[in-house]
Backbone and ligand atoms as CSV (ligand in chain L), in Angstrom:
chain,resi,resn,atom,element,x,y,z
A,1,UNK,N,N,0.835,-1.190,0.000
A,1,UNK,CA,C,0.000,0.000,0.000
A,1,UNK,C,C,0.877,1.250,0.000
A,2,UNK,N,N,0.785,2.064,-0.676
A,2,UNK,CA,C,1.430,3.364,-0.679
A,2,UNK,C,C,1.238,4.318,0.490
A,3,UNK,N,N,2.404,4.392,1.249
A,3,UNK,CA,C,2.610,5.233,2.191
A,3,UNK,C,C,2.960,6.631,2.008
A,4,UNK,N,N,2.770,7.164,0.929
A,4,UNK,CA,C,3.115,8.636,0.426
A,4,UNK,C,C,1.819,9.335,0.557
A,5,UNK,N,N,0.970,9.474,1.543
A,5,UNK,CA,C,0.240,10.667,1.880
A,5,UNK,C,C,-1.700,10.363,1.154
A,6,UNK,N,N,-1.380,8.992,0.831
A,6,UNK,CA,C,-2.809,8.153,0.719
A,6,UNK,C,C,-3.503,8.243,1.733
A,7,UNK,N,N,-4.775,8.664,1.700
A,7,UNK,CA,C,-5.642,8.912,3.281
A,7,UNK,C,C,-7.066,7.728,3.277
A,8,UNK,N,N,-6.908,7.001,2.171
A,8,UNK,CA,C,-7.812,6.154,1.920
A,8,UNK,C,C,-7.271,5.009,1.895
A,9,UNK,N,N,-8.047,3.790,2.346
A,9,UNK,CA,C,-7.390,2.466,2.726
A,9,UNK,C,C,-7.622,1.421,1.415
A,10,UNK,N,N,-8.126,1.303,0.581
A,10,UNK,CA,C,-8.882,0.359,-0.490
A,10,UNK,C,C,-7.803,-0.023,-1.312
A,11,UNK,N,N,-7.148,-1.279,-1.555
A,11,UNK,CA,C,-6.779,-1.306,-2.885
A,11,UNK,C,C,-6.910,-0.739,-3.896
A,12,UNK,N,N,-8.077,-0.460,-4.220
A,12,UNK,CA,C,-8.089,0.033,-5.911
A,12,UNK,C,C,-8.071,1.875,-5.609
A,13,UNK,N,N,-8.535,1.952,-4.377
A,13,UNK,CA,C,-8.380,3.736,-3.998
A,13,UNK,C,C,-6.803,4.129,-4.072
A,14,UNK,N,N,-5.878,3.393,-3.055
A,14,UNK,CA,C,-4.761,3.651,-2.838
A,14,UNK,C,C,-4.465,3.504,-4.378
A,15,UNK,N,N,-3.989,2.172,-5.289
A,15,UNK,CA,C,-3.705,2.285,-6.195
A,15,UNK,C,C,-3.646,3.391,-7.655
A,16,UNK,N,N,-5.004,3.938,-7.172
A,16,UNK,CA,C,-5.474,4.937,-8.136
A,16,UNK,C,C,-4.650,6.613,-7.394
A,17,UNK,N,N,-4.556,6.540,-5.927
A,17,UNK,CA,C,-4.557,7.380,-5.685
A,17,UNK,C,C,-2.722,7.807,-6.026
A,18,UNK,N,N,-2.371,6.199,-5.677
A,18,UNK,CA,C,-0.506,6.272,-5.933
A,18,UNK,C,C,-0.230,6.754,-7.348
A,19,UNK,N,N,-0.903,6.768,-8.324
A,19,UNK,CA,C,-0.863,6.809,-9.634
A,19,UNK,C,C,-0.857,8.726,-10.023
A,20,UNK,N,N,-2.298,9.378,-9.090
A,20,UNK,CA,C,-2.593,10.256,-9.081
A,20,UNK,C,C,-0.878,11.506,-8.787
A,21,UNK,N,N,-0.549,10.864,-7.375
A,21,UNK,CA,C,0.310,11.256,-6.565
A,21,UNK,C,C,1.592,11.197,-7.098
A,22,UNK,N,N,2.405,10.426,-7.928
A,22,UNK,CA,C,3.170,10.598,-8.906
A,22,UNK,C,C,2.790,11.699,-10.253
A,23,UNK,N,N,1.784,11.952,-10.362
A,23,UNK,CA,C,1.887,12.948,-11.735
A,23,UNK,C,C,1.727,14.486,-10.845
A,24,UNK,N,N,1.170,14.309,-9.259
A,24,UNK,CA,C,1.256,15.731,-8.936
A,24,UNK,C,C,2.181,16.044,-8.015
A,25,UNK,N,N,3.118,15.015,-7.845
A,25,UNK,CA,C,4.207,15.342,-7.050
A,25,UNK,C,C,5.393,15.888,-7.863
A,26,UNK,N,N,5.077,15.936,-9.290
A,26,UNK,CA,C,6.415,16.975,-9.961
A,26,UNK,C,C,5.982,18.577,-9.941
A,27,UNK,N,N,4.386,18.896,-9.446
A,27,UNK,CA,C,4.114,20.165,-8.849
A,27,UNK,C,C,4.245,20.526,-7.389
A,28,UNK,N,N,4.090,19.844,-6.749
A,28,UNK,CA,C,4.191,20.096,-5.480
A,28,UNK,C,C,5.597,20.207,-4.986
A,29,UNK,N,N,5.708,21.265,-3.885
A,29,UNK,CA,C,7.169,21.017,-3.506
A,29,UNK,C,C,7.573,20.103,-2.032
A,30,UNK,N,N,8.292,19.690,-2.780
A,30,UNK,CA,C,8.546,18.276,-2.174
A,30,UNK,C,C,9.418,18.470,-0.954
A,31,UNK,N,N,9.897,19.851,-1.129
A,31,UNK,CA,C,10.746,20.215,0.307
A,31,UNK,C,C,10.179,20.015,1.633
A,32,UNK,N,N,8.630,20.401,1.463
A,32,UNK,CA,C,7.848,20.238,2.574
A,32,UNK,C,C,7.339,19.084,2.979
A,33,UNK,N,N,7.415,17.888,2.398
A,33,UNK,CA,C,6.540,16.212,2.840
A,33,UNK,C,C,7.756,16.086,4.155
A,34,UNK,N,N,6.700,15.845,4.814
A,34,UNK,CA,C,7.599,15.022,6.271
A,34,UNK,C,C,8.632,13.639,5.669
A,35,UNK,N,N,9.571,13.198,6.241
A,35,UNK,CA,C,10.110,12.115,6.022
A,35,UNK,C,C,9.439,10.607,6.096
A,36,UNK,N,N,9.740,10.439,4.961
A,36,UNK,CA,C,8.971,9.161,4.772
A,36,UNK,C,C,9.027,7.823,5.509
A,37,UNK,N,N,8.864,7.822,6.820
A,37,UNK,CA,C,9.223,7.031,7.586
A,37,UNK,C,C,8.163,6.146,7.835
A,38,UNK,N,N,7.408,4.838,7.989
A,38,UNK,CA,C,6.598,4.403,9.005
A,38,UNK,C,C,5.703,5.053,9.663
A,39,UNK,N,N,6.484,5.445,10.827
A,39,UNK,CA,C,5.618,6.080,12.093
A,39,UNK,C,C,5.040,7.573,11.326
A,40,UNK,N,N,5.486,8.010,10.344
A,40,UNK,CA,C,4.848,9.183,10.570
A,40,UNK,C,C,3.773,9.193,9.618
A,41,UNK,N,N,3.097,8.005,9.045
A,41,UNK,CA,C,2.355,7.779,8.353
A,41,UNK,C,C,1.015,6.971,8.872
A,42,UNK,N,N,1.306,6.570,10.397
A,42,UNK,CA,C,0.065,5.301,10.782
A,42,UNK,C,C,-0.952,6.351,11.293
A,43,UNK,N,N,-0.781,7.276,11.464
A,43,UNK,CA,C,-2.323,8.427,11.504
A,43,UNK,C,C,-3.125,7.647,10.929
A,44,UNK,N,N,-2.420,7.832,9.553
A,44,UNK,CA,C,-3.674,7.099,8.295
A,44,UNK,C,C,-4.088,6.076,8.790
A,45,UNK,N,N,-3.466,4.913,9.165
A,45,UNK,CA,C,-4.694,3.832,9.141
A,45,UNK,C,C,-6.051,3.970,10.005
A,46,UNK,N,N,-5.845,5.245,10.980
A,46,UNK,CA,C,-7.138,5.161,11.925
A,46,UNK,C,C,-8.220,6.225,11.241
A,47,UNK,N,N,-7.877,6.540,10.183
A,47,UNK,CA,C,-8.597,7.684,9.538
A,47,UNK,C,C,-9.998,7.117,8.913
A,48,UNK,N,N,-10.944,8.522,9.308
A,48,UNK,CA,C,-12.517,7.721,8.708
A,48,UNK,C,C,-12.746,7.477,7.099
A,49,UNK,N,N,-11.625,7.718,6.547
A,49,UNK,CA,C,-11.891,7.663,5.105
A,49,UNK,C,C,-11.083,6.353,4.650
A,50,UNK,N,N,-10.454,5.421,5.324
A,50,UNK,CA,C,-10.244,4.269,5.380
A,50,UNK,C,C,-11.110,4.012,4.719
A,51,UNK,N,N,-10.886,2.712,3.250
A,51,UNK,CA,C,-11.739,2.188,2.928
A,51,UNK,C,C,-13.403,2.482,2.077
A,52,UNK,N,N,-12.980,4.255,2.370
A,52,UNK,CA,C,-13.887,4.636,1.371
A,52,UNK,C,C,-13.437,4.983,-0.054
A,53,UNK,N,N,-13.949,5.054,-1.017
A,53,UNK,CA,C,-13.502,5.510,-2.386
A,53,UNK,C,C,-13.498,7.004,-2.438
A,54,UNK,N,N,-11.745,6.903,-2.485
A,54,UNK,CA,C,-10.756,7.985,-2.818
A,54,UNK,C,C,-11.351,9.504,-3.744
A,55,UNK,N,N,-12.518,8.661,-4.773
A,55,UNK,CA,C,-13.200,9.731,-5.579
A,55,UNK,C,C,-14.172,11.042,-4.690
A,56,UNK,N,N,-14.461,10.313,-3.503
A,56,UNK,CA,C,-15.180,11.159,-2.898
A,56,UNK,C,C,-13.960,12.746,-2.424
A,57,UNK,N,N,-12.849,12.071,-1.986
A,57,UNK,CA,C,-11.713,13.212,-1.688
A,57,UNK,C,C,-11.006,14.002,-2.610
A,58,UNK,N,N,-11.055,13.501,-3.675
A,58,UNK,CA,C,-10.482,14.537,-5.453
A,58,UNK,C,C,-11.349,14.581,-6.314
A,59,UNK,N,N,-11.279,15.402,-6.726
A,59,UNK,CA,C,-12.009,15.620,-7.787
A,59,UNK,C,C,-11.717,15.908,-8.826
A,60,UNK,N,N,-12.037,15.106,-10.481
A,60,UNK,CA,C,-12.209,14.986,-11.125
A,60,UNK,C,C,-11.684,16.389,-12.020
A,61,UNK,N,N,-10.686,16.405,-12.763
A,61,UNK,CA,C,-9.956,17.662,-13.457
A,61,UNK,C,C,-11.156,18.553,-13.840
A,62,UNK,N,N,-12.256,18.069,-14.562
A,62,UNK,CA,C,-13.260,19.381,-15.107
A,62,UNK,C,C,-14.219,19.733,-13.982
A,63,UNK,N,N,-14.740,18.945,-12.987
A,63,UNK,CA,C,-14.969,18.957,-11.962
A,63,UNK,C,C,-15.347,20.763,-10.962
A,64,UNK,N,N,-16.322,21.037,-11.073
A,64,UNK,CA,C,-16.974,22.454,-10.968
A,64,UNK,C,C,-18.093,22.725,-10.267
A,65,UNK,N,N,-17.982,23.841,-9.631
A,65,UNK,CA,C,-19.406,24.079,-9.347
A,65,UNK,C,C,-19.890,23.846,-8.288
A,66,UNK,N,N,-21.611,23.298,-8.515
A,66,UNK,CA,C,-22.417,22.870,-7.320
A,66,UNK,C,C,-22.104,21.718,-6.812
A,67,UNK,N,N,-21.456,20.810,-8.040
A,67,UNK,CA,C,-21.297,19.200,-8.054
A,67,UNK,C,C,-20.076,18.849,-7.010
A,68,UNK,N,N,-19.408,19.883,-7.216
A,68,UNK,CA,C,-17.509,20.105,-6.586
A,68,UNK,C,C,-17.959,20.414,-5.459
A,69,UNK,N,N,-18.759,21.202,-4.998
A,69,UNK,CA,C,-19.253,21.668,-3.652
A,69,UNK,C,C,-19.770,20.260,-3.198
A,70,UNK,N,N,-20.601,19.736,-3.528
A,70,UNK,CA,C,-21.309,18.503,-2.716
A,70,UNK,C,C,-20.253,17.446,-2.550
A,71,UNK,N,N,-19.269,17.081,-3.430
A,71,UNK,CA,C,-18.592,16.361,-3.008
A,71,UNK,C,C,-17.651,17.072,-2.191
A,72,UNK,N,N,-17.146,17.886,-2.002
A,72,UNK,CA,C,-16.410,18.188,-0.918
A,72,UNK,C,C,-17.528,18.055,0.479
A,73,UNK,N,N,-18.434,18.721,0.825
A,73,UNK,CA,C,-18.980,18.712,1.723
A,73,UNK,C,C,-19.504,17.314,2.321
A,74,UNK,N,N,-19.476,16.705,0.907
A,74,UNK,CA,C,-19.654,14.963,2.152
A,74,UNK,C,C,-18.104,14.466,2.582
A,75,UNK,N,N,-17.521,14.833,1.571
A,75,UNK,CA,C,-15.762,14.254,1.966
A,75,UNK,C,C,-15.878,15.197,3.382
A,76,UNK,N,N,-16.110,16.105,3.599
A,76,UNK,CA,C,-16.072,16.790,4.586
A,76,UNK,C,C,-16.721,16.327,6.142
A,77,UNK,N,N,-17.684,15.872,5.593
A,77,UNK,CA,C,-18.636,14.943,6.630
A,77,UNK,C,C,-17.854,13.925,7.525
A,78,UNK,N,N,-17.224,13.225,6.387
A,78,UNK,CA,C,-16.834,11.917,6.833
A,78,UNK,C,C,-15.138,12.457,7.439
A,79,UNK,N,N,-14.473,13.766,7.210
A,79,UNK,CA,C,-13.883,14.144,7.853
A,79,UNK,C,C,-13.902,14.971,9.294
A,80,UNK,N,N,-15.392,15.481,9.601
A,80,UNK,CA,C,-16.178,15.784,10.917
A,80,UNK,C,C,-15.753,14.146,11.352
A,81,UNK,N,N,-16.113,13.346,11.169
A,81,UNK,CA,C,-15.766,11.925,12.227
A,81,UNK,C,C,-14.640,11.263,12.638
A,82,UNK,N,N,-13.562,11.699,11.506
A,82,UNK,CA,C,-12.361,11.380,11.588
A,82,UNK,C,C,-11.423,11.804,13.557
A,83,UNK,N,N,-11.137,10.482,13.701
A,83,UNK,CA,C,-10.137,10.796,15.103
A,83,UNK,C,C,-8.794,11.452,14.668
A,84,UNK,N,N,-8.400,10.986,13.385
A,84,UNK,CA,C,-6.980,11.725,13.088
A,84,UNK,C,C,-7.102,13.112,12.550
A,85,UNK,N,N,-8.146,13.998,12.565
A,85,UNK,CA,C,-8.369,14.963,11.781
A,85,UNK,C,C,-6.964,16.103,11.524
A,86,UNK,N,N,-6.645,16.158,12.868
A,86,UNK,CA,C,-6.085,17.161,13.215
A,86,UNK,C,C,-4.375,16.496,12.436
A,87,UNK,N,N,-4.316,15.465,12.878
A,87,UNK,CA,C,-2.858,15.666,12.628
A,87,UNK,C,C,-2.916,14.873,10.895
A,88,UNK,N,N,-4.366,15.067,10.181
A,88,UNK,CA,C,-4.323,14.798,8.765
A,88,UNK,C,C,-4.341,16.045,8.570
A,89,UNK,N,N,-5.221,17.393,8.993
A,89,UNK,CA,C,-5.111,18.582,8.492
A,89,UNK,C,C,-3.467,19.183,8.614
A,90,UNK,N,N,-2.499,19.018,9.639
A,90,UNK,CA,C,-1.454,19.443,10.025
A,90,UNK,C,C,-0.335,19.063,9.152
A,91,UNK,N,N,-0.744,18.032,8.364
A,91,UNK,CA,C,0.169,17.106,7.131
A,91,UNK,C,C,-0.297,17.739,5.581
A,92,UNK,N,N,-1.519,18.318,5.547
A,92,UNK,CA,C,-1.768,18.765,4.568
A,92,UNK,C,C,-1.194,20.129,4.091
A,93,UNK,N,N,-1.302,20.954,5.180
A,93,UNK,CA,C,-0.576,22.130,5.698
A,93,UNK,C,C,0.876,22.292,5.389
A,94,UNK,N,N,1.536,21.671,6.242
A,94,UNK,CA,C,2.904,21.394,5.922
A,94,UNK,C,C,3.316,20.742,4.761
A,95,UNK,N,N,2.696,19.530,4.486
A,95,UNK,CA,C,3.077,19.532,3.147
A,95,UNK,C,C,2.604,20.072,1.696
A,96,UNK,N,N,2.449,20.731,2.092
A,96,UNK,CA,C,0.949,21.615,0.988
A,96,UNK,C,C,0.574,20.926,-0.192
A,97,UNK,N,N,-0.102,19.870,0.774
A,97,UNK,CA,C,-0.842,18.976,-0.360
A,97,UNK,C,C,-1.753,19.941,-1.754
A,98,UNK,N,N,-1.444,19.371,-2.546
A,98,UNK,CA,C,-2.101,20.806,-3.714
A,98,UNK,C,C,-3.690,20.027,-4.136
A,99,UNK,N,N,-3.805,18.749,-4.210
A,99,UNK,CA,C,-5.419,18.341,-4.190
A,99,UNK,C,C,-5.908,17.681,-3.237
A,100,UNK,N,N,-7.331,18.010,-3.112
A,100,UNK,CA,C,-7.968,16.969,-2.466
A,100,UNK,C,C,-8.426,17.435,-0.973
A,101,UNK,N,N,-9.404,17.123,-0.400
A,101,UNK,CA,C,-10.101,17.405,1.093
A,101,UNK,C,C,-8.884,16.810,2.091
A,102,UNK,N,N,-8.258,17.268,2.739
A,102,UNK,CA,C,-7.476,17.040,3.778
A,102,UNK,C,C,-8.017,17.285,5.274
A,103,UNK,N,N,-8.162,16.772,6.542
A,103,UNK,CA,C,-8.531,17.039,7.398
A,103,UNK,C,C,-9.596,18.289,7.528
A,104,UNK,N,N,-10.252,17.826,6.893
A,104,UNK,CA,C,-11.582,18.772,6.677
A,104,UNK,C,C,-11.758,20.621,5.644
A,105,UNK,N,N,-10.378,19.797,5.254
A,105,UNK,CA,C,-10.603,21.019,4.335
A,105,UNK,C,C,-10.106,21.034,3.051
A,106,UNK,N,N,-10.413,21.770,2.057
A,106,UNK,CA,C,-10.060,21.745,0.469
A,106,UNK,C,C,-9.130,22.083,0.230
A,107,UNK,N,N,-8.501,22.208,-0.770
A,107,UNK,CA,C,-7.326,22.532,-1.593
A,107,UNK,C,C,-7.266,24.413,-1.733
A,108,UNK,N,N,-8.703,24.817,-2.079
A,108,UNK,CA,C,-8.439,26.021,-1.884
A,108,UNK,C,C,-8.638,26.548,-0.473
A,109,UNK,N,N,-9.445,25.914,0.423
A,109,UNK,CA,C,-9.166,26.865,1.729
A,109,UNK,C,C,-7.895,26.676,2.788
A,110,UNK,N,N,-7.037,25.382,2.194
A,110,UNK,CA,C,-5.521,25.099,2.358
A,110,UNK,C,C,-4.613,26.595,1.919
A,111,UNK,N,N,-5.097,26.780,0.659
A,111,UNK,CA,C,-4.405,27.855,0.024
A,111,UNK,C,C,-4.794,29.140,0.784
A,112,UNK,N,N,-6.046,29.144,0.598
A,112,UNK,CA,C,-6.314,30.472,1.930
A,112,UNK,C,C,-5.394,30.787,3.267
A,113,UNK,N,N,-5.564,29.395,3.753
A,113,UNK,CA,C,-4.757,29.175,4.853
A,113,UNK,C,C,-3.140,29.980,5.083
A,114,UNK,N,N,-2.539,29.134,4.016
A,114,UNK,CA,C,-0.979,29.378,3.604
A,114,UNK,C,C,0.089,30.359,2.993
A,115,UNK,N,N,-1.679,31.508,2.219
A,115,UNK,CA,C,-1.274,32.472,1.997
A,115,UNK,C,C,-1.209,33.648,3.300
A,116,UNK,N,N,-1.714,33.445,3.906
A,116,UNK,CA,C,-1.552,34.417,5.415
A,116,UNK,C,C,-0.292,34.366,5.740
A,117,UNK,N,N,0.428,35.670,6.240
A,117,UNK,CA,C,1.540,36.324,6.524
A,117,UNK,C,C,1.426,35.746,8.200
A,118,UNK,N,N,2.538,35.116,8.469
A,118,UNK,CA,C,2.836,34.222,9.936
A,118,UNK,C,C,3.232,35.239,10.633
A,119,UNK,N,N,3.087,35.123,11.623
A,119,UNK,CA,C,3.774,35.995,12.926
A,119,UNK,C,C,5.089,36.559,12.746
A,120,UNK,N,N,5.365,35.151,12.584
A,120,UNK,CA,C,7.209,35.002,12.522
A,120,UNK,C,C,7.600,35.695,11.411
A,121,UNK,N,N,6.928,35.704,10.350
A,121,UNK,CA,C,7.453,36.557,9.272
A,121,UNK,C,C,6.639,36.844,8.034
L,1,LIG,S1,S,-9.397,13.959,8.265
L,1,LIG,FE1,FE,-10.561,13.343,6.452
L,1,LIG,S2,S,-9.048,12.995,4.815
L,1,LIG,FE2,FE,-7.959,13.049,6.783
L,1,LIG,S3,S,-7.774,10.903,7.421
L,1,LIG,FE3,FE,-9.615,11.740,8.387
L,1,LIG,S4,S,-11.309,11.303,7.002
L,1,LIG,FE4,FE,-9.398,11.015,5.849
């Protein structure tokens, strides 16, 4: 099973999702993924999206609209239940995952997030 930042447990999810994650990891900067170790990956297995299909968390390149809204907001749902929320949102963050519902939140309100000017600087 692919341990590179898969938040879904399914064979054919992970598979699809490892596939996904190679064509957008030559955009993303890679400076930021935590080290790929084991331990810093078993969050995931306790996560509520275990085992659900991955489609509910990305969406689809033309993918718009009212339709993009509803699927985020149930991916969202099932991230309200999640026990790992916090330290899936804290991985998304840091690694600035560029698609997909992360600990309860989207790709663009990630970006919202990240564009804010930090304390520190
Ligand atoms: S917070 Fe959401 S995306 Fe993250 S592990 Fe939990 S259910 Fe999955």
């Amino acid at each position: 099973m692919n341990k590179l930042g898969v938040p879904c447990g399914t064979e054919t999810s992970a598979e699809r999702m490892h596939d996904h994650r190679r064509k957008v990891d030559s955009m993303a900067n890679l400076t930021h993924l935590p080290m790929p170790l084991q331990e810093s990956y078993d969050w995931q297995y306790e996560g509520a999206c275990r085992g659900t299909d991955s489609a509910q968390f990305f969406s689809p390149d033309a993918e718009r609209g009212s339709r993009r809204r509803s699927r985020e907001d149930q991916a969202k749902l099932v991230c309200a239940t999640c026990p790992v929320l916090d330290r899936c949102r804290d991985h998304a963050l840091s690694a600035r995952e560029p698609y997909g519902v992360w600990g309860g939140m989207t790709e663009q309100e990630r970006a919202v997030v990240l564009s804010r000017p930090t304390l520190a600087g």
